[in-house]
KOLZA-233619 format. One record per residue (C-alpha): residue number from 1; residue in one letter; chain; x, y, z. Coordinates in nm, 4 decimals, m for minus. Example, Ala and Ser with C-alpha at 12.3 -4.5 7.8 and 13.67 -1.06 7.14 Angstrom:
<nodes>
NODE resi resn chain        u        v        w
NODE    1    A     A   1.2300  m0.4500   0.7800
NODE    2    S     A   1.3670  m0.1060   0.7140
</nodes>
This chain:
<nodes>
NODE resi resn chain        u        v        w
NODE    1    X     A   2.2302   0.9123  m0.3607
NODE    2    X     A   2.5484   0.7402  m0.3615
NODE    3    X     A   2.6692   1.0160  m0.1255
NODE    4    X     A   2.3841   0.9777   0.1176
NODE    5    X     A   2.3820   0.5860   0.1541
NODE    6    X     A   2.7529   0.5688   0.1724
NODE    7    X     A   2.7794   0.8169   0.4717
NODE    8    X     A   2.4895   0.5895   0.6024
NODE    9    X     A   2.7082   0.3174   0.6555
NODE   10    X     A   2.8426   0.5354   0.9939
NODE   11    X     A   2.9562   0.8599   0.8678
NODE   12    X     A   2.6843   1.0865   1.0993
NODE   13    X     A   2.8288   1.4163   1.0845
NODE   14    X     A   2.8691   1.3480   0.6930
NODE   15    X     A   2.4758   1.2462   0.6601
NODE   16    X     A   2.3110   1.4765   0.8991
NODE   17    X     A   2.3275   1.8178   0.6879
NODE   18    X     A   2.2855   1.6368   0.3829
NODE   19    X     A   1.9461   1.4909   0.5029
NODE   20    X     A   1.8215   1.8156   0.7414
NODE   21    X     A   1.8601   2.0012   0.3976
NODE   22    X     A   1.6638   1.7622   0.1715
NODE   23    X     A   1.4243   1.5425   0.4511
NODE   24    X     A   1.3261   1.3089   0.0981
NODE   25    X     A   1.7359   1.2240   0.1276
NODE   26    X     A   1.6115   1.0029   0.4011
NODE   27    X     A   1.4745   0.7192   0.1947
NODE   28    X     A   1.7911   0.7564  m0.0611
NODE   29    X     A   1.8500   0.4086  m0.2267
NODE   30    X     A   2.1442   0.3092  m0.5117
NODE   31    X     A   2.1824  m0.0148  m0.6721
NODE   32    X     A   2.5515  m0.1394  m0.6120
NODE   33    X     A   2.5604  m0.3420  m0.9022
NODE   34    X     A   2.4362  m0.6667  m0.9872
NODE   35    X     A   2.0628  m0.6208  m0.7750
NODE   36    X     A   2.2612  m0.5171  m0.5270
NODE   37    X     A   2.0043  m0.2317  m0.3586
NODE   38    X     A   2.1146  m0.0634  m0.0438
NODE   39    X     A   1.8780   0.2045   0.1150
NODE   40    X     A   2.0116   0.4566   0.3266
NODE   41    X     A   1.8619   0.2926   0.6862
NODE   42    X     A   1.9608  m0.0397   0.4946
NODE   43    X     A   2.3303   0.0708   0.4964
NODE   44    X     A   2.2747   0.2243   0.8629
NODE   45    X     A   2.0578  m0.1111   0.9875
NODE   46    X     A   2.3674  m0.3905   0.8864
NODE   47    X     A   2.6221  m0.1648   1.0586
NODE   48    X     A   2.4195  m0.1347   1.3858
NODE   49    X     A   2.3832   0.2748   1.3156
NODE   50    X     A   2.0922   0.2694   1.5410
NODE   51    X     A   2.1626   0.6374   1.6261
NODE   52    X     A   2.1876   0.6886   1.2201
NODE   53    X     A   1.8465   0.4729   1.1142
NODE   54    X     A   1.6636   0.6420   1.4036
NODE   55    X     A   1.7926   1.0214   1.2752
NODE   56    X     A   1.6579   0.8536   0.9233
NODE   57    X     A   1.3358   0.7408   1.0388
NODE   58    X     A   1.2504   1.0573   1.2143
NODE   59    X     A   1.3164   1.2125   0.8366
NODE   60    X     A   1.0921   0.9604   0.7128
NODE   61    X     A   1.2622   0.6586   0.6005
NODE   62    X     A   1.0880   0.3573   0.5508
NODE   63    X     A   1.1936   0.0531   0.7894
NODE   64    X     A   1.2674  m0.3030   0.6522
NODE   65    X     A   1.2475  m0.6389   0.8322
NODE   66    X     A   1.6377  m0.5723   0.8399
NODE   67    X     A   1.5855  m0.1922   1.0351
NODE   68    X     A   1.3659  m0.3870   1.3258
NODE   69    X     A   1.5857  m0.6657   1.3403
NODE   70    X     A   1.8996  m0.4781   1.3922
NODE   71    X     A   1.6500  m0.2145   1.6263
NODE   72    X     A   1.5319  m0.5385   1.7962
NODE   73    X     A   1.2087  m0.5253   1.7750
NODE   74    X     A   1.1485  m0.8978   1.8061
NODE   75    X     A   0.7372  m0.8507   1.7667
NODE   76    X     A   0.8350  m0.7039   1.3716
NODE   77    X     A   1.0414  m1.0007   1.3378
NODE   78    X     A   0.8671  m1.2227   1.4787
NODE   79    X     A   0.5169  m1.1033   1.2976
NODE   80    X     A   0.6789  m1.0980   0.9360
NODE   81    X     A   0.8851  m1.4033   0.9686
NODE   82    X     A   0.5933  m1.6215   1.0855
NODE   83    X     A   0.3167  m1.4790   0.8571
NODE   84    X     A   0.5741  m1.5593   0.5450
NODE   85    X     A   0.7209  m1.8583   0.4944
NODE   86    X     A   1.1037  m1.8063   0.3922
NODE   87    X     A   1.1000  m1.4225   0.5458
NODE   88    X     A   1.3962  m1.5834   0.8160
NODE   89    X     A   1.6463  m1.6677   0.4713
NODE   90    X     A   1.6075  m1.3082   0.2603
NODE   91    X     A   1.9282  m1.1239   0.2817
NODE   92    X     A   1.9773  m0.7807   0.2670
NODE   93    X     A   2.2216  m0.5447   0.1071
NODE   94    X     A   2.5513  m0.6887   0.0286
NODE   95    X     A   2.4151  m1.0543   0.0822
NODE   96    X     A   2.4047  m0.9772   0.4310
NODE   97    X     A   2.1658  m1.2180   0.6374
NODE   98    X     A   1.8937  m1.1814   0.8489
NODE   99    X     A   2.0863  m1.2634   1.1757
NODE  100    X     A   2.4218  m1.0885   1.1339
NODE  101    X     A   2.1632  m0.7915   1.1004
NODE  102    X     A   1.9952  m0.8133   1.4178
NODE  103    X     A   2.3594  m0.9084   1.5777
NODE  104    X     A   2.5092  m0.5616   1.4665
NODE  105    X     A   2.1809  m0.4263   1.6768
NODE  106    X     A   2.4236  m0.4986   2.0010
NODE  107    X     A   2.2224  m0.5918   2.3564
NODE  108    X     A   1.9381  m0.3944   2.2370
NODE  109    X     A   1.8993  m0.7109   1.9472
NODE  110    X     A   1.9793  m0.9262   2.2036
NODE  111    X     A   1.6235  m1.1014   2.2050
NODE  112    X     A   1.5846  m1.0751   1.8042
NODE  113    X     A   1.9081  m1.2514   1.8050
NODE  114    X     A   1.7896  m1.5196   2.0215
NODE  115    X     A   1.5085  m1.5892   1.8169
NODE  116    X     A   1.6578  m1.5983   1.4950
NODE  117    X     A   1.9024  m1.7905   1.6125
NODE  118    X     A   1.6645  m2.0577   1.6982
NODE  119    X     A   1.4754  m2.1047   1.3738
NODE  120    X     A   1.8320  m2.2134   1.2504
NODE  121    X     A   1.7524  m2.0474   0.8669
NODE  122    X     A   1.8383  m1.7036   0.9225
NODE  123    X     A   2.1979  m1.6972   0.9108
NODE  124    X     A   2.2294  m1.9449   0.6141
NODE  125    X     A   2.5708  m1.8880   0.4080
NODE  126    X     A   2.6377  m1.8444   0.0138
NODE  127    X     A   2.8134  m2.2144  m0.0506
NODE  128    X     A   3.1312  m2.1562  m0.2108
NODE  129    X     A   3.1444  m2.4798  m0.4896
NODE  130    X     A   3.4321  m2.5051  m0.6378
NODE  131    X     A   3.5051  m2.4148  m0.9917
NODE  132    X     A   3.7376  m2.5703  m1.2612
NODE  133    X     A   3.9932  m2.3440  m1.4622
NODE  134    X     A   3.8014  m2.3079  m1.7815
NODE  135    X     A   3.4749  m2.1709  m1.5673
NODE  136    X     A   3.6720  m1.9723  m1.3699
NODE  137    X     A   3.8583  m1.7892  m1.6612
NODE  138    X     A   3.5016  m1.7572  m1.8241
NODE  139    X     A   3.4271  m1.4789  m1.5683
NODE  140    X     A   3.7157  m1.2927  m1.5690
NODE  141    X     A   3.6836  m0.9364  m1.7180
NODE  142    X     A   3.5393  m0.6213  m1.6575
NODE  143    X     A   3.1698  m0.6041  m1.5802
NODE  144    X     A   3.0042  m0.2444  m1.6637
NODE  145    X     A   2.6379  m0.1350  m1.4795
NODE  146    X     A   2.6328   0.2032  m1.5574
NODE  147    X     A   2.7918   0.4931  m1.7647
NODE  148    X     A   3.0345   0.6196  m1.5504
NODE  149    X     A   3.4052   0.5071  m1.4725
NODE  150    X     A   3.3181   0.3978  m1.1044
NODE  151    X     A   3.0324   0.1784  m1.2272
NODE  152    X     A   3.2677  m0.0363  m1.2923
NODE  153    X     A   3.3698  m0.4431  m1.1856
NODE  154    X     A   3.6956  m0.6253  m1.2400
NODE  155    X     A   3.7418  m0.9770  m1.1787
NODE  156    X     A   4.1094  m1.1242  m1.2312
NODE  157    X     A   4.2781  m1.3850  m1.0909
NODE  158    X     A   4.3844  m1.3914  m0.7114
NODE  159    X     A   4.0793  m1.1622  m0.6296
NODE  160    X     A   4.0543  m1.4453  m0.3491
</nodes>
């Protein structure tokens, strides 16, 4: 999966015999770490792949709020954001907001853009509060989320 979502993130010729092979590759998902889920068209949808998510959905992935609004389709967006209050402030993979989403869409996101852009919520930032020393060296370490060597964090000083 790792494989499949990583090549996702713009790495075509890398995902196209891997998913022609094994069509169910299509909807592959892996958790980063920390609740950090990425599907495959997520990973393709926040990098403005649109040639990638639309290879995926013809393989049958499943599209998120984040897949129309980089593909702009504002009538998607628009539907789910005003049906459900605080649809315009979930992020997606990586933390990545609503609005840089449809903004990696290019001119085709254009009008998504616009109207995200207006409801002034979808493009809200993780504050960054300052922290004294002893909380700071508190979360220093290594964090594990799985059994393997690579499913591995380390957080040390200067990581900036």
């Amino acid at each position: 999966m790792r494989q499949v979502v990583g090549a996702s993130h713009g790495r075509f010729a890398e995902l196209r015999p891997l998913v022609e092979a094994r069509p169910a590759l299509a909807n592959a998902t892996i958790d980063w770490g920390f609740g950090d889920w990425e599907t495959a068209i997520g990973a393709a949808s926040h990098t403005g792949g649109r040639e990638i998510a639309e290879f995926l959905l013809a393989h049958g992935a499943r599209p998120d709020l984040f897949t129309f609004a980089m593909l702009g389709n504002l009538a998607a967006v628009r539907g789910a954001i005003e049906g459900n209050a605080g649809f315009a402030r979930i992020r997606g993979p990586h933390g990545i907001t609503l609005l840089s989403h449809a903004k990696a869409g290019g001119e085709a996101a254009l009008p998504v853009v616009a109207y995200l852009s207006a409801l002034g919520t979808a493009d809200q930032r993780y504050r960054d509060d300052a922290m004294n020393d002893d909380d700071r060296r508190a979360l220093l370490g290594e964090y594990a989320f799985g059994p393997g060597p690579q499913d591995r964090l380390l957080v040390q000083e200067g990581m900036g």
